[in-house]
DOVEXTOR-731842 format. One record per atom (N, C-alpha, C): residue in one letter; x, y, z. Coordinates in steps of 0.05 Angstrom, whole numbers, padded with zeros to 5 digits, always signed. Layout:
residues N
aXYZ/...
end
This chain:
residues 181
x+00887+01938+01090/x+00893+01920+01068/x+00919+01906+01073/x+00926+01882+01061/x+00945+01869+01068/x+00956+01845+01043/x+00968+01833+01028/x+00977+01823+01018/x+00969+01799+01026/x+00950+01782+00994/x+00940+01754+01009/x+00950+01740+00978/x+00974+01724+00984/x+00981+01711+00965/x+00967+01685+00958/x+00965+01682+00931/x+00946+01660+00922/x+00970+01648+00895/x+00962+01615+00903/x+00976+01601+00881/x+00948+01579+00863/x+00964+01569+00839/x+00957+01551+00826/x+00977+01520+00817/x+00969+01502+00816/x+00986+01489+00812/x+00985+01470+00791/x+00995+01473+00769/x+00991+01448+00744/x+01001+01434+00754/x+00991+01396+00748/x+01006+01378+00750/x+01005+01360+00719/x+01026+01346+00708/x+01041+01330+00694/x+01040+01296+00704/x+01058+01291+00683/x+01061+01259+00699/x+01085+01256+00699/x+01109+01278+00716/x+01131+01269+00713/x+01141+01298+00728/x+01124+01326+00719/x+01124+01346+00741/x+01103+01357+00746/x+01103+01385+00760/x+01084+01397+00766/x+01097+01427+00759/x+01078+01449+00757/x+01078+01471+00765/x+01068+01487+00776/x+01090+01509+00798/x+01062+01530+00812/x+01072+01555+00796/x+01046+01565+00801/x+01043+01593+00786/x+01028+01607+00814/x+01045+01633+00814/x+01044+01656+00834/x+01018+01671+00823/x+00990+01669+00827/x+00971+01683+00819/x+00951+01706+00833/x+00974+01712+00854/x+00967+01731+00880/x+00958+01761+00861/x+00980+01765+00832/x+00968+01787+00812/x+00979+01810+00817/x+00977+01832+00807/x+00977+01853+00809/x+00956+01885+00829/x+00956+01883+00848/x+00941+01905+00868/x+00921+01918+00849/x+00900+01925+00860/x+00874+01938+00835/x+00860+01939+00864/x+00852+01971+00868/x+00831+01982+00890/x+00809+01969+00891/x+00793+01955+00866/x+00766+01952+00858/x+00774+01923+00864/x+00784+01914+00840/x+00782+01879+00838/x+00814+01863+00849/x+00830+01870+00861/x+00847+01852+00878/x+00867+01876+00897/x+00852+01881+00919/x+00865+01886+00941/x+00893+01878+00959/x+00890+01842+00944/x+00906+01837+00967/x+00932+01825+00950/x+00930+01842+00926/x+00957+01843+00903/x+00975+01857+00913/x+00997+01850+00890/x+01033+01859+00893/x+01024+01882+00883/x+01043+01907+00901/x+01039+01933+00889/x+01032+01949+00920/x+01033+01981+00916/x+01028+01995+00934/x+00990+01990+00944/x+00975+01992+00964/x+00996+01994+00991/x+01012+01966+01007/x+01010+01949+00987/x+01013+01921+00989/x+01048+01917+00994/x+01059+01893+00988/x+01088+01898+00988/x+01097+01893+00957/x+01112+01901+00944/x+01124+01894+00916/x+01129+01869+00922/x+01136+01859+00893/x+01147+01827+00897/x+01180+01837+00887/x+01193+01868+00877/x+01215+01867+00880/x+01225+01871+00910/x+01216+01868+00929/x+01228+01867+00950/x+01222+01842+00967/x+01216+01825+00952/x+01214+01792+00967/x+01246+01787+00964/x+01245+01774+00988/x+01267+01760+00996/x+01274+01738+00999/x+01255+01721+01002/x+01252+01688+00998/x+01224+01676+00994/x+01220+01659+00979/x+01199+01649+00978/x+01195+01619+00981/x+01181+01603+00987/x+01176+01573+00988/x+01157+01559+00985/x+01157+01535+00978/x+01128+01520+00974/x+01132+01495+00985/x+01122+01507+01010/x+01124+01462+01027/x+01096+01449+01010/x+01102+01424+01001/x+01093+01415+00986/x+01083+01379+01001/x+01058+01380+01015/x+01053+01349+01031/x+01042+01338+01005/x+01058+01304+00993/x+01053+01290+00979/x+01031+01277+00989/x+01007+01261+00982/x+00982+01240+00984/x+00998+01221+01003/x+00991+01208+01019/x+01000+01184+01040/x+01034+01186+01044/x+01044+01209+01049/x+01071+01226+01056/x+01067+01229+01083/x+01082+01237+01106/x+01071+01241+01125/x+01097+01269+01131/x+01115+01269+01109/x+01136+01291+01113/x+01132+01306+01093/x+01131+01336+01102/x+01123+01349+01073/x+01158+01358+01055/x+01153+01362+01037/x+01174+01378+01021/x+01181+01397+01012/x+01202+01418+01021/x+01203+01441+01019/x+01215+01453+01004/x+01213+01468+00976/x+01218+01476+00953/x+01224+01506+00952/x+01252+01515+00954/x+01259+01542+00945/x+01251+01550+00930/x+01230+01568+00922/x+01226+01580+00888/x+01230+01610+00883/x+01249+01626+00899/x+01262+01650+00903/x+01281+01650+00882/x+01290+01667+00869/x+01276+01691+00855/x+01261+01685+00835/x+01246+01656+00831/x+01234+01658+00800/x+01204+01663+00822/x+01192+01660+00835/x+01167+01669+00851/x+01172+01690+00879/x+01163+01704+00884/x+01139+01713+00878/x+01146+01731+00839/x+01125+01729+00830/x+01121+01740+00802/x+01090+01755+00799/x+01083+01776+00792/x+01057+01783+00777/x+01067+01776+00741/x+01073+01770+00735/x+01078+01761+00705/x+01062+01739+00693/x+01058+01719+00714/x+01044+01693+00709/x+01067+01672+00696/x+01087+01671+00710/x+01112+01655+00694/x+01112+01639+00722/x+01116+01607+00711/x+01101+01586+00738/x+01135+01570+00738/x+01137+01563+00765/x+01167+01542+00775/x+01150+01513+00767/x+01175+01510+00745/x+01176+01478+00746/x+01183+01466+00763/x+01180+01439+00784/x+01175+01426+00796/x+01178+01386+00789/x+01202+01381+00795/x+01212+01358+00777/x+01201+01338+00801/x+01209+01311+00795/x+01206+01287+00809/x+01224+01290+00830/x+01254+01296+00815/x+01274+01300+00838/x+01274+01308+00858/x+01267+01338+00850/x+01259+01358+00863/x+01244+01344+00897/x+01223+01328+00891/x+01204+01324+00905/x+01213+01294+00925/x+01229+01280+00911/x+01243+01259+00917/x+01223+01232+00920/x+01210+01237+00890/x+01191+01212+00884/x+01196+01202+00861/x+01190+01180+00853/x+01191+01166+00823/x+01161+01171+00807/x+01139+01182+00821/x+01123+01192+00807/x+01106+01206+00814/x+01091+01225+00795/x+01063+01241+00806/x+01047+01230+00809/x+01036+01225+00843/x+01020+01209+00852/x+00991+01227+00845/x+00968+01209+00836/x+00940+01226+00850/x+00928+01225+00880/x+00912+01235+00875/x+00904+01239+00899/x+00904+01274+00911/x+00901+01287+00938/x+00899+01313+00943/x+00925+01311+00960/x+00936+01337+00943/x+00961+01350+00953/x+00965+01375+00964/x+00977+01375+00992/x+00969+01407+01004/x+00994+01422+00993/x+01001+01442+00994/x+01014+01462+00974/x+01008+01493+01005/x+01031+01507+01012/x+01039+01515+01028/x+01053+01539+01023/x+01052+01556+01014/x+01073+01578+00994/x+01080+01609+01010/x+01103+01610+01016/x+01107+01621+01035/x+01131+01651+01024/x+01124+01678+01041/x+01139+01693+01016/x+01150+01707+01034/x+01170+01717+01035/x+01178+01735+01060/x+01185+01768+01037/x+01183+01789+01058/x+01199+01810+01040/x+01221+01827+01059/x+01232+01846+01050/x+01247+01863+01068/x+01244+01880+01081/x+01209+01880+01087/x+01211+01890+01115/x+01200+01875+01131/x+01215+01852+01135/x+01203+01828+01160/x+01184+01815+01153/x+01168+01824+01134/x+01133+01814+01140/x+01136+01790+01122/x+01121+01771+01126/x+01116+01743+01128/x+01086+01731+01111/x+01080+01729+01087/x+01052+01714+01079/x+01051+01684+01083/x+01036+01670+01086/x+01033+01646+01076/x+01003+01639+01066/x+01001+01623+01045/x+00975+01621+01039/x+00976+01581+01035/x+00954+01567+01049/x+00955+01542+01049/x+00934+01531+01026/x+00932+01512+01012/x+00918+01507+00990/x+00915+01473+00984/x+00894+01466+00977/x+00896+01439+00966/x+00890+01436+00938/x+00903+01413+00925/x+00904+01408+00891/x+00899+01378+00896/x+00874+01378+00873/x+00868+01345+00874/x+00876+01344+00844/x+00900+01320+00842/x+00920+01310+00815/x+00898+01283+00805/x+00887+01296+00783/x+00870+01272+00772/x+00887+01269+00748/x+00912+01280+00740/x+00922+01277+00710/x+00926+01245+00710/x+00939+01231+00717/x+00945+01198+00713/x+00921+01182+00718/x+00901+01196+00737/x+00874+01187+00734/x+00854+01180+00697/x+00857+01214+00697/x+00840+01224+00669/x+00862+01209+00644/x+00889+01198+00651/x+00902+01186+00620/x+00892+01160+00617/x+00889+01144+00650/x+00879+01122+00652/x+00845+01119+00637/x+00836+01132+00643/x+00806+01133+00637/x+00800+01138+00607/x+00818+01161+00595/x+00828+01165+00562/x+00828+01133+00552/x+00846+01124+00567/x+00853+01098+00555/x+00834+01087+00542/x+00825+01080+00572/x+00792+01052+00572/x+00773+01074+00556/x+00764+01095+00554/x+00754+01097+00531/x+00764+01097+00497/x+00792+01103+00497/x+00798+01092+00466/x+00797+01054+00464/x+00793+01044+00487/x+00789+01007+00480/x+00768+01009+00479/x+00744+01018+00493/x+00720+01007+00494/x+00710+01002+00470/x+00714+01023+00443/x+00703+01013+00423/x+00717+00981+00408/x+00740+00980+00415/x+00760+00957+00408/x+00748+00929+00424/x+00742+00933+00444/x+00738+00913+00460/x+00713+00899+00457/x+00685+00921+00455/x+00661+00912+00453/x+00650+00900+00479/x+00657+00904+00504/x+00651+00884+00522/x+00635+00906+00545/x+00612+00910+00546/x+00586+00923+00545/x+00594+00928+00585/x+00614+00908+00607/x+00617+00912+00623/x+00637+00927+00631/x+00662+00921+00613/x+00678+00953+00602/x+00666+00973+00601/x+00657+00980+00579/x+00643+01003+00571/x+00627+01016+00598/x+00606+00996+00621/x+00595+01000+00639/x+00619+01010+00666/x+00638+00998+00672/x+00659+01010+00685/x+00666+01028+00684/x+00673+01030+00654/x+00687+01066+00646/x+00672+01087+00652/x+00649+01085+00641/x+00624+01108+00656/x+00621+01102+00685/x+00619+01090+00696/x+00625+01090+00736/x+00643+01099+00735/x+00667+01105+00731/x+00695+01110+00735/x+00694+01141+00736/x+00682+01143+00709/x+00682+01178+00699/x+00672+01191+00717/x+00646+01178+00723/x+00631+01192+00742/x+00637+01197+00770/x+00652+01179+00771/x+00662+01176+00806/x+00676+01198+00810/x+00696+01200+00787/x+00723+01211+00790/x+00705+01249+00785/x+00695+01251+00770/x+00675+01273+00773/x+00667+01286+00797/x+00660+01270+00816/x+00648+01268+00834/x+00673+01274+00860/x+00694+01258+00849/x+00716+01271+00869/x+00718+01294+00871/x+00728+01312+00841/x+00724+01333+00831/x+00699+01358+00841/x+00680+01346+00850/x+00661+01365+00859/x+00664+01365+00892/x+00666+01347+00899/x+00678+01344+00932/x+00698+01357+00936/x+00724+01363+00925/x+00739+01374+00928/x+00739+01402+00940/x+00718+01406+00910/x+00706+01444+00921/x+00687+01449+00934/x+00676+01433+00951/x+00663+01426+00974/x+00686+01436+01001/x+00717+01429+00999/x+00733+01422+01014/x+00732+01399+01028/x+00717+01373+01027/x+00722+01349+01034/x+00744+01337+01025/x+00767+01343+01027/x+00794+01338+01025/x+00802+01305+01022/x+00789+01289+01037/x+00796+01269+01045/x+00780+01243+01031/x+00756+01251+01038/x+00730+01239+01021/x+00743+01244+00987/x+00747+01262+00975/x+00753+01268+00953/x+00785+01255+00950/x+00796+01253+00957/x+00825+01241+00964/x+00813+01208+00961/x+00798+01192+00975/x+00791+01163+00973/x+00775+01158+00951/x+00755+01180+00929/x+00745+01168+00917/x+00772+01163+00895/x+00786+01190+00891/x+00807+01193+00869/x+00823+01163+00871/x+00832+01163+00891/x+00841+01135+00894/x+00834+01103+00883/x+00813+01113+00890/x+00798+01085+00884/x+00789+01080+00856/x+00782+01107+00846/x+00779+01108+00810/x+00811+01097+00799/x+00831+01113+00808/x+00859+01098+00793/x+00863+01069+00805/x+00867+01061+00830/x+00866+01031+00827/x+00846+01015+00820/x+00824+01015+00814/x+00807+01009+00795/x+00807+01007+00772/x+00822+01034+00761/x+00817+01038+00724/x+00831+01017+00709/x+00855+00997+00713/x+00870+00987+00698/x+00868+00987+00672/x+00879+01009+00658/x+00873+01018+00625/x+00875+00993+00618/x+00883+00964+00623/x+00887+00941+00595/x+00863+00925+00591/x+00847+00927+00575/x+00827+00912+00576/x+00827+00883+00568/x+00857+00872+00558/x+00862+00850+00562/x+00845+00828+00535/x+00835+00852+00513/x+00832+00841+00490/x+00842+00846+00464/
end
């Protein structure tokens, strides 16, 4: 048995968070948890989260030592600064989380997160106009849109990374919440 760290990652429209959900060790239902015969997370020594932004080609690398590793479920905020963007882009983001402890040994666990939040506010939008607007090709857009972006969403967990990455895309430059009545 061996220690298999697992993350999650909320995203915002301004930050993000990861949450350390690797858990607590359990013989039956998580083996590859913090705890004996595994390594504690009081003896982590550094932890990190390279973080590759959507059409980035440099990733970004985020200290989150001593608030992660955690079995608590208490998640690192994650600012714009931090990341050295002016916004939370959508699209699929790889996420990289890396934990060392004191006795040498080394995890990393690689992961992708597809950010539909500025997607799904855009889409909120055009459905609080559609009833305002009345314009039956609106209304017909917004449901293509939903569905598409759905559809990214199921590709995703497919692992088509990329395919799911171009539809997300194409739903947000498409959505333009103003319906311009």
């Amino acid at each position: 048995m061996s220690l298999k760290p697992r993350i999650n990652v909320e995203f915002g429209l301004t930050t993000l968070v990861v949450y350390d959900t690797t858990c607590k060790y359990d013989s039956c239902a998580n083996v590859g948890g913090y705890g004996t015969p595994n390594e504690l997370t009081s003896t982590a020594t550094a932890a990190t989260v390279e973080i590759t932004i959507p059409d980035v080609a440099t990733p970004v690398i985020v200290d989150v030592f001593p608030y992660l590793p955690n079995s608590t479920g208490v998640g690192f905020e994650i600012d714009l600064e931090d990341l050295g963007v002016t916004e939370i882009v959508p699209g699929e983001w790889k996420f990289k989380y890396s934990v060392s402890f004191s006795n040498d040994a080394t995890y990393e666990k690689e992961c992708w997160f597809l950010n539909t939040c500025p997607i799904d506010k855009c889409l909120a939008g055009r459905v609080l106009k559609t009833d305002t607007c009345g314009d039956s090709d609106y209304d017909n857009l917004t449901f293509k849109l939903r569905n598409l972006l759905q559809g990214a969403k199921e590709i995703h967990c497919t692992g088509d990374y990329t395919k799911a990455h171009k539809i997300a895309i194409y739903v947000y430059n498409t959505c333009n919440c103003d319906c311009g009545c």
